[in-house]
N, C-alpha and C positions, 0 to 999 in steps of 0.2 A: 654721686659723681661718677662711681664706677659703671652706673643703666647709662646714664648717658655719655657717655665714653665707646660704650658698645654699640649704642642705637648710632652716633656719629660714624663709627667703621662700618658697620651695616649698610648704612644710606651710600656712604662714599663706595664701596663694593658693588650697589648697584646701579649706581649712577655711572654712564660712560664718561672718558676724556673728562674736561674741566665742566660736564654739567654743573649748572647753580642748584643750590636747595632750597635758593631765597627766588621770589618775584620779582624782578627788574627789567628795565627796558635790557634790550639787548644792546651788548657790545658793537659801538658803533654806527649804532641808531642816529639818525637824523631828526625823525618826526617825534618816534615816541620816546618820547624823552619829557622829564619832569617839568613841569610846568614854571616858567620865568615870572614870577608874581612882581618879580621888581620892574619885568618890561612889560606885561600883559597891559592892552589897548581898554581891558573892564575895568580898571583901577584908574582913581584920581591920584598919579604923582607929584602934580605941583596945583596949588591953590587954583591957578587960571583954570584949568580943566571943568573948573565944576561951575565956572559959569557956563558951558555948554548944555547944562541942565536945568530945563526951566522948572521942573518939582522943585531942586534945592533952593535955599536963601542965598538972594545975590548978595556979591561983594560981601558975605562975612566971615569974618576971621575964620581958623581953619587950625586944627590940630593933627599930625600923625598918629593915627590911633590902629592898631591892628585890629582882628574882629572883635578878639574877648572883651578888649578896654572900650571898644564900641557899645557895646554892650552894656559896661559898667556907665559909660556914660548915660545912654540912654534910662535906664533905672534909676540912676543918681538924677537924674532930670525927673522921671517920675514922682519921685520921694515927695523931691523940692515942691514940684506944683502942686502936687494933692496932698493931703494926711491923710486920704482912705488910701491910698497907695501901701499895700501888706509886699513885703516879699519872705519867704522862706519855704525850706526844702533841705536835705540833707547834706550838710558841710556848711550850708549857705554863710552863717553867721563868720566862718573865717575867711570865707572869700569862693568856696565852692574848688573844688578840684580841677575847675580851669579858671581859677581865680574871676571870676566874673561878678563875682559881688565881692569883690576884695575892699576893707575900709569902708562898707556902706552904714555897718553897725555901730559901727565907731562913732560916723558921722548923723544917724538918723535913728540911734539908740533899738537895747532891743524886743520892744515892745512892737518895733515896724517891721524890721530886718532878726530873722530868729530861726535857729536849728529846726527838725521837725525828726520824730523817730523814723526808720528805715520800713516804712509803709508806704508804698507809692496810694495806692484805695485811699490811705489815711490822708495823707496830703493832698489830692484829687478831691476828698470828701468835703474836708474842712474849708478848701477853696471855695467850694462852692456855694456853703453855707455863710460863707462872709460875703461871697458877691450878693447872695443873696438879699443880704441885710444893708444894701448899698456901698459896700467896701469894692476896692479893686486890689483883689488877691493877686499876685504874681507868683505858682506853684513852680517850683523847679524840678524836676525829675533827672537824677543824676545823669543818665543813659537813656535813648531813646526806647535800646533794647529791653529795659523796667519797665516802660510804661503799662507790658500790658497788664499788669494786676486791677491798676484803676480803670480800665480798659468799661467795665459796666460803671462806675460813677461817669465818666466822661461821655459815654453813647447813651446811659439811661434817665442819666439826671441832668447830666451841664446842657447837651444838646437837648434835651425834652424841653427844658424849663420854661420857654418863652411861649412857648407856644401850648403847653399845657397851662399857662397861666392865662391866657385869653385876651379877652378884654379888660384884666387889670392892670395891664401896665408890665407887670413884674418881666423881670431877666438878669440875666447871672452875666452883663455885660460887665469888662473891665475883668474878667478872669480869663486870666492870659497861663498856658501851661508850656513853658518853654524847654526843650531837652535837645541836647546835642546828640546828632544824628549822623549816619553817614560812614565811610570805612579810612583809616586813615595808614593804612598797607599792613597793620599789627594785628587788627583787634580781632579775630576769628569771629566765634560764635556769634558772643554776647556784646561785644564792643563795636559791631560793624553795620547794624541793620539801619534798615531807610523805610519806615515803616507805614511811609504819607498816606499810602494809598489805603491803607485798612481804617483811615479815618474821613476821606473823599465818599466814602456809602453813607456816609452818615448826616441828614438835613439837619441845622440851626447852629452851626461853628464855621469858623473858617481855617486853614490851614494853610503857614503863609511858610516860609523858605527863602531867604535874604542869598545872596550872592558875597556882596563886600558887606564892609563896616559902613558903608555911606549909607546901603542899605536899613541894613539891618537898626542903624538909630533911628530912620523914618518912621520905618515900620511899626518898632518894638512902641514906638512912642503913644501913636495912633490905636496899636491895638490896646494899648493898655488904660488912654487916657479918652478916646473918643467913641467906640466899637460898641454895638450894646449886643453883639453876639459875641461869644468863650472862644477865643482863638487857642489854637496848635500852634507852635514858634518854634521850630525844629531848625537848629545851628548847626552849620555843618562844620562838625571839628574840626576836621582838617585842616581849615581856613581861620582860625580862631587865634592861628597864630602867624601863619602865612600872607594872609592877606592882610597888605598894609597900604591905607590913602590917608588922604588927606579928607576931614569930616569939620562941617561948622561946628563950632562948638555952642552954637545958639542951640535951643530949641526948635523943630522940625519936625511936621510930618510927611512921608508918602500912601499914597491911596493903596488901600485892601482891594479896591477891586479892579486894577487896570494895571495890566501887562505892561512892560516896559520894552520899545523896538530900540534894542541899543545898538545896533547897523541894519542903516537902508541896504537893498538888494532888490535885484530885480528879475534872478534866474533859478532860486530856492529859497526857500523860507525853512529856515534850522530854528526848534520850540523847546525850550529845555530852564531849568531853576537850579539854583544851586551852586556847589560845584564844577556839574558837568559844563558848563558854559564857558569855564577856563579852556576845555579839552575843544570845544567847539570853536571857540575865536582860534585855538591854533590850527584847529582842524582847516577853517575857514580861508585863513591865512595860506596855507599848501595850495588850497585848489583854487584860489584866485590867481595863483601864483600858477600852477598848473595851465589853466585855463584862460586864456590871455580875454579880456571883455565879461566876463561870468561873473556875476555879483551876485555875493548871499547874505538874505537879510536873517537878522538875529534876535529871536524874541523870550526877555525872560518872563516866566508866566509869574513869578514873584509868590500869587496868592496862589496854591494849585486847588484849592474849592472854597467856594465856589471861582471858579478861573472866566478870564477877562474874554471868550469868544468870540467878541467883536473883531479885537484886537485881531487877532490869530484869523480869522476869517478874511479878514478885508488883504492881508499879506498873503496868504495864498492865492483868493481870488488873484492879485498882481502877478504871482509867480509862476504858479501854477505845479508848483512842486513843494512836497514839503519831508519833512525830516524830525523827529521827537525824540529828545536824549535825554534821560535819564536812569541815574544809578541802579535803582533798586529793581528789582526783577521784571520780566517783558511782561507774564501773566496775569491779566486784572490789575495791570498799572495804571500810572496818571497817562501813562503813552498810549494807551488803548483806548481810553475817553476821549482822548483828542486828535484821534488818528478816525475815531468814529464819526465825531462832532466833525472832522475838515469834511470824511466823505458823504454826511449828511448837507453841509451847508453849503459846498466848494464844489460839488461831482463834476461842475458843469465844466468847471474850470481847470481842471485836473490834467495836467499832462503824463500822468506816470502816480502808482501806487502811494500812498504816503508812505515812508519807512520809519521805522521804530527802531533804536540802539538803544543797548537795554543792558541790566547786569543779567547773568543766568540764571535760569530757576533752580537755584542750588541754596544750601547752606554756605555760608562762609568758611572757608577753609584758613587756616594760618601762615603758611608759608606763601601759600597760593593764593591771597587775598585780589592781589592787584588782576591777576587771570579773569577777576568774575567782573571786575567793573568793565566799560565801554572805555576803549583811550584812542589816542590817533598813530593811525598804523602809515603804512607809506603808499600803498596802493587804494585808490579811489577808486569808489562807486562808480557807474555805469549805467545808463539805460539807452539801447543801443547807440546812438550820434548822438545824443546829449548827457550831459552831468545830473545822474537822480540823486547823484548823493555826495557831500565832500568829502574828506578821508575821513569822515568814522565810520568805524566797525567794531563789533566784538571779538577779540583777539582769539586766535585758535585752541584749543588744548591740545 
């Protein structure tokens, strides 16, 4: 008590006036400010919303479900339709540390739904040895930041396998490896990473990234019940509890390999998963507002590999500008693939650079968490007389 008693006088000595020692928008912020999940335009608030969606099931009933219980649905729906449906991983059996399998053991006993020792290799391994043998393993990985131990069963085995089996058939489909990703203003080091892209180099998986719970139950559904390549299902904590819609409580899936334009626009195309696509509708929202007649269309890439670049192609050809946000670092990201693939496919059409917002290529710091992610500031981008960019940026240090 008494270190940190000293370390507190310390900091406050060298901190001027009322500096903060925490990350927060600033006093009196307008733009960047904490995201309204209860008003955000990405969310289904009321049941009517989602017949606006031709992927979902019309007219059916509809539960308020936040992401995690999304999740527990979707899995609980698994269980139900197959008996090779396995789930386990560490805590899992009592519901997982973001309760996400809460009551699944109870209900689908546990020979289905089961503990697993504190080896991610081990759980990675064993998954894949039951898909192998026609089971549909669901591995949880507590943190995304764990993953990398299995990091060689997942790029040498799970992704090999279909294609190292040839002409027999064989594949480790139905092994789905789900771990909560992403920074949620605390986690420093080991609690904060977004690790997509170190899995995008890799040919015969796919790597998907949900936004809401409406999401996220299509998804989790499809990859687990229909897929016969080993998906990545990287949840972005943050929103596990934040984000709350309205979700059919039927059965559903949506498509692994096709992007989602959740706003037409006709003056920039903004590309992003996650997340970040909260900071972007508000971003979106200032400089429409800014910009009287300027529309920006809105595309999330949902699977980010293999990613849907038709989709992405045919909205920039319209626009001619485009824009790529996401969390995890600028370097060798999913924003570099796709900023390559627009200038490869689009050059023609391009009226200005594609821009990238990006987290920094840094470690995660603790106090300073929120400084490294992309959020919306109050002055917008620029290319001479026209709008290259909406208000995101990456904040100054």
């Amino acid at each position: 008590m008494a270190s940190r008693t000293a370390v507190r006088r310390l900091l406050s000595r060298a901190q001027p006036g009322n500096a903060r020692l925490y990350s927060s928008h600033a006093p009196g912020a307008t733009m960047n400010v904490p995201v309204n999940y209860a008003a955000t335009p990405l969310l289904h608030h009321a049941p009517s919303s989602l017949s606006s969606n031709k992927e979902l099931p019309a007219n059916a009933p509809t539960k308020r479900l936040n992401l995690y219980q999304s999740i527990n649905s979707a899995l609980r729906t698994a269980l139900a339709a197959d008996e090779r449906v396995l789930l386990f991983g560490e805590d899992v059996a009592f519901g997982g540390v973001f309760r996400c399998s809460v009551d699944l053991q109870t209900e689908f006993g546990s020979e289905r739904v089961f503990n697993t020792p504190l080896t991610e290799q081990g759980i990675v391994g064993f998954g894949i040895g039951a898909a192998a043998e026609g089971l549909k393993p669901v591995a949880e990985i507590q943190f995304a930041d764990y993953v990398f131990p299995a990091f060689d069963q997942i790029v040498n085995e799970a992704a090999k396998f279909r294609y190292r089996e040839g002409s027999t058939g064989g594949h480790v489909g139905g092994l789905v490896i789900r771990m909560p990703c992403g920074g949620v203003g605390h986690g420093a080091l080991y609690h904060s990473q977004s690790p997509e892209a170190l899995f995008t180099h890799v040919p015969g998986m796919r790597v998907v990234i949900p936004r809401s719970p409406t999401q996220a139950k299509g998804l989790l559904l499809n990859a687990i019940l229909n897929c016969n390549d080993p998906v990545i299902f990287m949840e972005p904590k943050i929103l596990y509890r934040a984000a709350v819609e309205h979700v059919p409580t039927e059965s559903y899936t949506l498509p692994l390999d096709k992007a989602d334009v959740i706003k037409q626009g006709a003056d920039v195309t903004v590309i992003s998963y996650g997340q970040p696509l909260y900071l972007c509708s508000q971003a979106i929202a200032a400089a429409e507002k800014d910009f009287k007649g300027a529309t920006v269309e809105l595309i999330d890439l949902r699977c980010v590999y293999p990613w849907d670049r038709e989709t992405v192609l045919n909205s920039v050809r319209k626009t001619g500008r485009a824009i790529v946000v996401h969390e995890s670092m600028m370097n060798g990201g999913v924003g570099a693939e796709v900023a390559a693939s627009i200038q490869e496919g689009a050059f023609l059409s391009l009226e200005a650079p594609v821009k990238r917002v990006t987290g920094w290529d840094i470690h995660t710091g603790l106090i300073y968490e929120r400084f490294n992610m992309p959020d919306v500031t109050s002055k917008p981008l620029y290319s001479s007389n026209v709008v290259l960019a909406t208000s995101l940026t990456i904040p100054s240090m």
